[in-house]
C-alpha positions in Angstrom: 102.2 -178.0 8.4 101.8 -174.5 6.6 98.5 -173.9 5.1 97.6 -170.7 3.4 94.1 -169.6 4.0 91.7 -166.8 2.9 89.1 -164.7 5.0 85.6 -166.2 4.0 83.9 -162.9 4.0 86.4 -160.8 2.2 88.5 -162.7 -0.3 91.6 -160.0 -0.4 92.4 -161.2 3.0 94.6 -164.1 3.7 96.9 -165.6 6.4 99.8 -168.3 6.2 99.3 -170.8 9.3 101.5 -173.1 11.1 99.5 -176.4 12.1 100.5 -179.2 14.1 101.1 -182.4 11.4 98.1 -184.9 13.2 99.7 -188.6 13.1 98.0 -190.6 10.4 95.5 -193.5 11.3 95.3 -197.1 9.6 93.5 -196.6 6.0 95.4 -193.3 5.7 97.9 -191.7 3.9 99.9 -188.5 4.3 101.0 -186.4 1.0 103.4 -183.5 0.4 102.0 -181.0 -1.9 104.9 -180.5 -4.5 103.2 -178.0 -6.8 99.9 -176.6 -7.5 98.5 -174.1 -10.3 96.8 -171.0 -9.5 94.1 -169.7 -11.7 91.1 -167.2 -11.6 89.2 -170.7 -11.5 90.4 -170.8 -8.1 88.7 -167.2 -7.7 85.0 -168.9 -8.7 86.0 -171.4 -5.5 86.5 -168.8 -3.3 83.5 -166.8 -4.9 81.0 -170.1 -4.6 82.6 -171.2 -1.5 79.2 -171.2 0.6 76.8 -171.8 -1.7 78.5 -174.7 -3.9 80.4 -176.4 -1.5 84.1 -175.6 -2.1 85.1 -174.1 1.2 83.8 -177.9 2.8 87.1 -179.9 1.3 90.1 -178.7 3.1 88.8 -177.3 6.5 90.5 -174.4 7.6 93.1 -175.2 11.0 93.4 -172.4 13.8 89.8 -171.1 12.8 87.8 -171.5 16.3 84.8 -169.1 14.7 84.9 -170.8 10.9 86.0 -167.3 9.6 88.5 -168.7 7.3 88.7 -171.2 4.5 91.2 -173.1 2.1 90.8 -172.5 -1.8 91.3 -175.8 -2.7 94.0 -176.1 -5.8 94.8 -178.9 -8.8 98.3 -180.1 -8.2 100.7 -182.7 -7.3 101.5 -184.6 -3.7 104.2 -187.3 -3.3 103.3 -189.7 -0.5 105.2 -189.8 2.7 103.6 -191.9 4.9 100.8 -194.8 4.3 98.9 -197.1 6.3 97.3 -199.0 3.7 98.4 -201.6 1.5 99.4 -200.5 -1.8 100.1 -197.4 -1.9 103.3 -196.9 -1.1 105.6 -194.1 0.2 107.2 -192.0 -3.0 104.0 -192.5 -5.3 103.0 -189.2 -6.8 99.2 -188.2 -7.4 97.5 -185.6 -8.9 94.2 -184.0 -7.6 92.7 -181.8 -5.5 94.5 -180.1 -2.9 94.5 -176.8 -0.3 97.1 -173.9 -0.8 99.1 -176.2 2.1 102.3 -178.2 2.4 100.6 -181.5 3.6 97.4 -183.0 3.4 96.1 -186.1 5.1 93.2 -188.4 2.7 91.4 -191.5 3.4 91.8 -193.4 0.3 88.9 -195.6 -1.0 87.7 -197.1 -4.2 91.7 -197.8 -5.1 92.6 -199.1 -8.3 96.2 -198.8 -10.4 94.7 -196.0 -12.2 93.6 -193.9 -9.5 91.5 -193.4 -5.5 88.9 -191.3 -4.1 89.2 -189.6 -1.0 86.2 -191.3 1.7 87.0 -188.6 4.6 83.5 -188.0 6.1 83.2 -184.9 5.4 83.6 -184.8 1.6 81.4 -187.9 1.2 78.3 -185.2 -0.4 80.9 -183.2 -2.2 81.0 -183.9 -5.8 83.2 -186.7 -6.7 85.2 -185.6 -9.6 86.9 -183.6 -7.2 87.8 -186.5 -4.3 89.4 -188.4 -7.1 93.0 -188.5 -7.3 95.1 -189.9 -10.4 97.7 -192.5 -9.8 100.3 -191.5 -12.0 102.4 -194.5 -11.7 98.9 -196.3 -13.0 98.4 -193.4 -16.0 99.7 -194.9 -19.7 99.6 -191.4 -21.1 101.7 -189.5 -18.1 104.2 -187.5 -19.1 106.1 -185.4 -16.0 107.2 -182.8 -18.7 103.6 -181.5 -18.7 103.0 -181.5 -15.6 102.2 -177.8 -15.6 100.2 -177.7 -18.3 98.0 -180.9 -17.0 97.6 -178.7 -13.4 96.7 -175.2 -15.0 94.7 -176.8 -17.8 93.1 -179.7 -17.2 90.2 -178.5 -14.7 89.9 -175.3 -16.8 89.6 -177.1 -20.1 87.4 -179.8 -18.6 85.3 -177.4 -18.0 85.5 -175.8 -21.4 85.0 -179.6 -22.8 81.7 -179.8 -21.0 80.6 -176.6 -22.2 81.3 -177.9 -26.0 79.5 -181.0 -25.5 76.5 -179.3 -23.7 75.9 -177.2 -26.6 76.2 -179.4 -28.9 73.9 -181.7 -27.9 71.2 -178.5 -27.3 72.0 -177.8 -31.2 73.5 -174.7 -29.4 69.4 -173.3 -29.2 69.3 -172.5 -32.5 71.8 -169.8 -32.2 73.7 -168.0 -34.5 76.2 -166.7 -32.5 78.3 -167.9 -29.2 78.9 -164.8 -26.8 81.8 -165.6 -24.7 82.4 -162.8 -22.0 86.1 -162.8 -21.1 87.1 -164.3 -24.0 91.2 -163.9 -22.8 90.3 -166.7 -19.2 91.9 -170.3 -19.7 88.5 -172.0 -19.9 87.3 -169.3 -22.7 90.1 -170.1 -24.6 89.4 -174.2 -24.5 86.0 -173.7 -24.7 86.4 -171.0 -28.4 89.5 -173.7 -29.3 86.9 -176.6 -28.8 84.0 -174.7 -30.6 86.5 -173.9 -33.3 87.2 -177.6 -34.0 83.8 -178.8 -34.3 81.8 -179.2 -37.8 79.9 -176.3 -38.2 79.5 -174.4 -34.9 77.7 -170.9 -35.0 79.7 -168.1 -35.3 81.7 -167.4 -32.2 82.2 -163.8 -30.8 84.9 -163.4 -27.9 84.6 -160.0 -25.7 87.8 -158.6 -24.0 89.1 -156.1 -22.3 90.7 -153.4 -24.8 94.3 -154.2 -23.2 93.8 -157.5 -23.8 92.4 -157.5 -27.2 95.0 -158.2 -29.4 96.5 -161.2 -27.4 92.6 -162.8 -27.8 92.7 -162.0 -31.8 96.3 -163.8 -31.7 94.1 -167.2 -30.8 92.7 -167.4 -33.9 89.8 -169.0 -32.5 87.1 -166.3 -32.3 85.3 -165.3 -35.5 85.3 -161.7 -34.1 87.0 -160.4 -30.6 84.9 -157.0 -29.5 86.5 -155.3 -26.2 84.0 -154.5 -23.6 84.1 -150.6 -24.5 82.4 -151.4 -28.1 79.7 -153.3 -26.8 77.9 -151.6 -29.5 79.2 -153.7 -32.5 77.6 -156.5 -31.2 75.1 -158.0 -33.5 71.8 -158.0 -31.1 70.0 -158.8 -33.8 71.3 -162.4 -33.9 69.9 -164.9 -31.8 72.5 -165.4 -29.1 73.9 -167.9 -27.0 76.0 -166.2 -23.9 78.8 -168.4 -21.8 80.2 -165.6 -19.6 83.2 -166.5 -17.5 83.4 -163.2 -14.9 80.1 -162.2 -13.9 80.3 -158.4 -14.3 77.1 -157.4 -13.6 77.5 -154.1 -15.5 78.5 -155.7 -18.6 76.1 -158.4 -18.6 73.7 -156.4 -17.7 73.9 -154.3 -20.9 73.9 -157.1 -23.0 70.8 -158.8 -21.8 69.5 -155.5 -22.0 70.1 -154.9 -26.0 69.6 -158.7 -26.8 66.3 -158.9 -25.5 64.3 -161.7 -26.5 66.8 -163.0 -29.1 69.3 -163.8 -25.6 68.3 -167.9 -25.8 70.8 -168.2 -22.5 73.3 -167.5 -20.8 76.0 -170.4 -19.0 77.7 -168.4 -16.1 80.6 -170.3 -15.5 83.2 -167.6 -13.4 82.8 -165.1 -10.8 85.9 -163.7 -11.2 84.6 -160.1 -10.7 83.2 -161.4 -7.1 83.6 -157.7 -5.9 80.9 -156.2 -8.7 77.5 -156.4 -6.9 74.0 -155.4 -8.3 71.6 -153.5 -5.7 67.9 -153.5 -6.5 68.5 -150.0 -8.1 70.9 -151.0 -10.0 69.1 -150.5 -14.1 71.7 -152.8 -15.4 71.6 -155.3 -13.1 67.7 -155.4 -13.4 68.2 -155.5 -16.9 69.7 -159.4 -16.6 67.6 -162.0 -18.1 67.5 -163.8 -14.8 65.0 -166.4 -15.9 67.2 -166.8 -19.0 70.3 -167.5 -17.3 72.0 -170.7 -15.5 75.3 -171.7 -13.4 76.9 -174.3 -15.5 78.2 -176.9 -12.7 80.6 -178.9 -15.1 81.0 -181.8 -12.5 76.8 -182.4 -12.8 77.7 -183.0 -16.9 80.8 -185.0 -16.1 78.7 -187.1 -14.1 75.9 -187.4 -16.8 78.4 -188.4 -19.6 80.3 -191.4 -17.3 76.5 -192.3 -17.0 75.9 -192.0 -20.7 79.3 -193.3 -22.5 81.0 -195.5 -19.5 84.3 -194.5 -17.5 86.0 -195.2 -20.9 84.3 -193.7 -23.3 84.4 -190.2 -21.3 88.1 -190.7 -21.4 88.7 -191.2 -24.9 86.4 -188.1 -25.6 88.3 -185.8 -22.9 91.6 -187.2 -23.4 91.6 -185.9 -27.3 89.9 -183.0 -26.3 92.4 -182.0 -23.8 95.7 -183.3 -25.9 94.6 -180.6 -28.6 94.1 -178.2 -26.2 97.5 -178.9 -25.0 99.3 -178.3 -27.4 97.7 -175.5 -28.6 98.7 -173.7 -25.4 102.1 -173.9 -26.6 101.4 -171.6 -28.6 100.4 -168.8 -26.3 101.0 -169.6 -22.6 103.8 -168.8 -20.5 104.2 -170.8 -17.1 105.4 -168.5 -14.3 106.8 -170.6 -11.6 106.9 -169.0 -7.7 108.7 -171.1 -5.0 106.9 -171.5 -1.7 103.7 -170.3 0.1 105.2 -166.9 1.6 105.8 -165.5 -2.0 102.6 -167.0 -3.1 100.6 -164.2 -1.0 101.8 -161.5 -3.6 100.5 -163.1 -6.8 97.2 -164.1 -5.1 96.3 -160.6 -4.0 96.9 -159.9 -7.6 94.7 -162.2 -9.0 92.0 -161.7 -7.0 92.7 -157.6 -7.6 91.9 -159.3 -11.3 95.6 -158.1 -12.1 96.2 -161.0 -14.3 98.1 -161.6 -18.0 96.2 -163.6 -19.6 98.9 -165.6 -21.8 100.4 -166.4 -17.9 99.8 -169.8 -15.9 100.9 -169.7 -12.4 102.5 -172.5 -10.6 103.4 -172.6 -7.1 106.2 -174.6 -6.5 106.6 -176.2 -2.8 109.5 -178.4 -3.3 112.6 -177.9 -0.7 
C-alpha cells in the first residue's frame, strides 16, 4: 500500500510510503481509493491536525516517533475484499479517506443508504466524517458528478452551515457580511447561499488583486474589495466577518478599523498556516480575540439532525448543494492528476497557497 504523508511539524514536507497491505479480519472490509479531491480545505486539516483531531483518522505507517500524519481526503473507494455480510466486493463508497491507495474500515451502523466506520480509534472523532455513502443505496447518484460531489460537497457543507447559522442569529443585526478570501470554494457556497436567501445583509467579498476579477465574475458579492484597498471598506457598518485564511495581518487591520461595530468573526480556514502573530506583533494584537470563534461545521451538522431529523437535514442540504452544483458549472474547471507520485507537485503548490481559484483538483488512482 502507498500512502502519501506529510511532516506534522512543517506542512511543506511530505513523503510517499510503501506499507505492507495487513490481511483483513471478520467485520472488515478493504477499499481501493479510486479518486479523491484536493482542496485548501485539506490545508485547515493539516493546519488543525493536533488541536481538532484530523491527524487521529488515518494513522500514519512507518512513523516509529509519530512525526508524520495523513491529511485525510473526500473521495471514492471500490471494495475489494469483505468479511461481513452485505457489503460486497465491487460496491463503491464515498467518504473520508487518507492521500493512500488502500484503506482498511470496520463497518458499523450499515444500512442501504450508507456505514460508519467503528475502528477504535475514531470512535471520539466526529461522526460526519466516519460516515461513508453507499452509492448503490443513493436515489440521487449520479457518477457524472462525481468530481463535483468530492471537491464540493464538504466545502459547501460547510458553506451551508455557515448560511443556516446566520440566519438563525438574524446575522447579529449586521449590515454587512465580510467574507475574507472571497475567491476559496467554501466562500463561494457560502456568498452563493447568502445570495439566494430573502433579504440577507449586504455581502462584501475580499480578494487578492490577481484574483479580483474572477470573484466579481460570481456575481454573488454585492461588492468584491482586494486586500490592498482595505480602505474602501465601510467600518462604519456594523459587520459580520467569516474569514476563510487566517491572515493575521489582514485580519488584524480589519478588527483594528471596525472596532466595536466587528459583532464577530467565524474563522473557518487556516489556509495561511505559515502567517504567525508574535506578542509584538500591533496587528495581531489588534484582533478582536474575544469577538471571534472557529466555526466547527460538524458541531452544527450535528445540532440540525437533532433539530429537523436525518431527513429533514437532507432535504435542506441536498437543495442547497444541487444549486451550488450547478452553479459551479459556471466557473470551475476540474484538473485531473493520475497517481500519488505526481500528486506531490500540486500539493507543495497548494500549500505554497499557489492556487487558481476557478481550479478543482482531483487525484485520480485508477490503474
Amino acid at each position: 500500500m502507498n500512502q502519501f504523508q506529510t511532516l506534522k511539524s512543517d506542512l511543506t514536507q511530505s513523503r510517499i510510503i510503501d506499507i505492507d497491505s495487513p490481511a483483513i479480519d471478520n467485520g472488515e472490509i478493504a477499499v481501493r481509493i479510486e479518486s479523491y479531491a484536493f482542496t485548501a480545505n485539506n490545508v485547515t486539516y493539516g493546519v488543525a491536525g493536533d488541536t481538532i483531531g484530523y491527524w487521529k483518522f488515518f494513522p500514519a505507517g512507518l512513523d516509529e516517533n509519530n512525526e508524520w500524519g495523513c491529511i485525510p481526503m473526500w473521495g471514492f473507494a471500490e471494495i475489494t475484499h469483505s468479511k461481513i455480510k452485505g457489503l460486497n466486493l465491487g460496491e463503491r463508497i464515498f467518504g473520508y479517506f487518507p492521500a493512500a491507495d488502500s484503506l482498511i474500515l470496520s463497518p458499523i451502523k450499515i444500512s442501504d443508504q450508507s456505514f460508519s466506520d467503528g475502528k477504535e480509534h475514531r470512535k471520539e472523532l466526529p461522526p460526519v466524517y466516519n460516515n461513508y455513502v453507499r452509492l448503490a443505496g443513493d436515489q440521487n447518484y449520479d457518477s457524472a458528478m462525481d468530481e463535483v460531489r468530492a471537491l464540493l460537497f464538504p466545502l459547501h457543507i460547510t458553506a451551508f452551515c455557515l448560511c443556516d447559522s446566520l440566519a438563525e442569529d438574524s446575522y447579529l443585526g449586521a449590515s454587512q457580511i465580510i467574507i475574507v478570501s472571497a475567491s476559496s470554494k467554501t466562500a463561494i457556497g457560502l456568498g452563493q447561499g447568502l445570495a439566494d436567501t430573502d433579504n440577507p445583509p449586504k455581502i462584501v467579498g475580499l480578494t487578492s488583486a490577481g484574483n479580483a476579477k474572477f470573484v466579481e465574475s460570481l456575481g454573488c458579492y454585492d461588492e468584491v474589495i482586494s486586500y490592498d484597498e482595505l480602505s474602501n471598506v465601510d467600518y462604519s457598518a456594523a459587520s459580520v466577518m467569516v474569514d476563510m485564511a487566517g491572515n493575521r495581518e489582514i485580519l488584524g487591520t480589519l478588527h483594528g478599523e471596525l472596532g466595536d461595530n466587528m459583532l464577530k468573526c467565524l474563522t473557518v480556514g487556516m489556509t495561511h498556516w505559515d502567517n504567525e502573530t508574535t506578542a509584538e506583533d500591533a496587528l495581531g494584537q489588534a484582533m478582536l480575540r474575544d469577538r471571534t470563534e472557529f466555526f466547527f461545521a460538524p458541531a452544527h451538522i450535528q445540532k440540525r439532525i437533532g433539530d429537523w431529523g436525518h431527513d429533514g437535514y437532507a432535504e435542506k442540504t441536498n437543495s442547497f448543494m444541487t444549486a451550488r452544483a450547478l452553479q459551479s458549472k459556471d466557473w470551475m474547471q476540474v484538473k485531473e492528476i493520475s497517481g500519488l507520485e505526481n500528486f506531490t507537485s500540486t500539493y507543495e503548490d497548494v500549500v505554497a497557497g499557489k492556487i487558481n481559484p476557478n481550479e478543482g483538483i482531483i487525484v485520480n488512482l485508477k490503474k
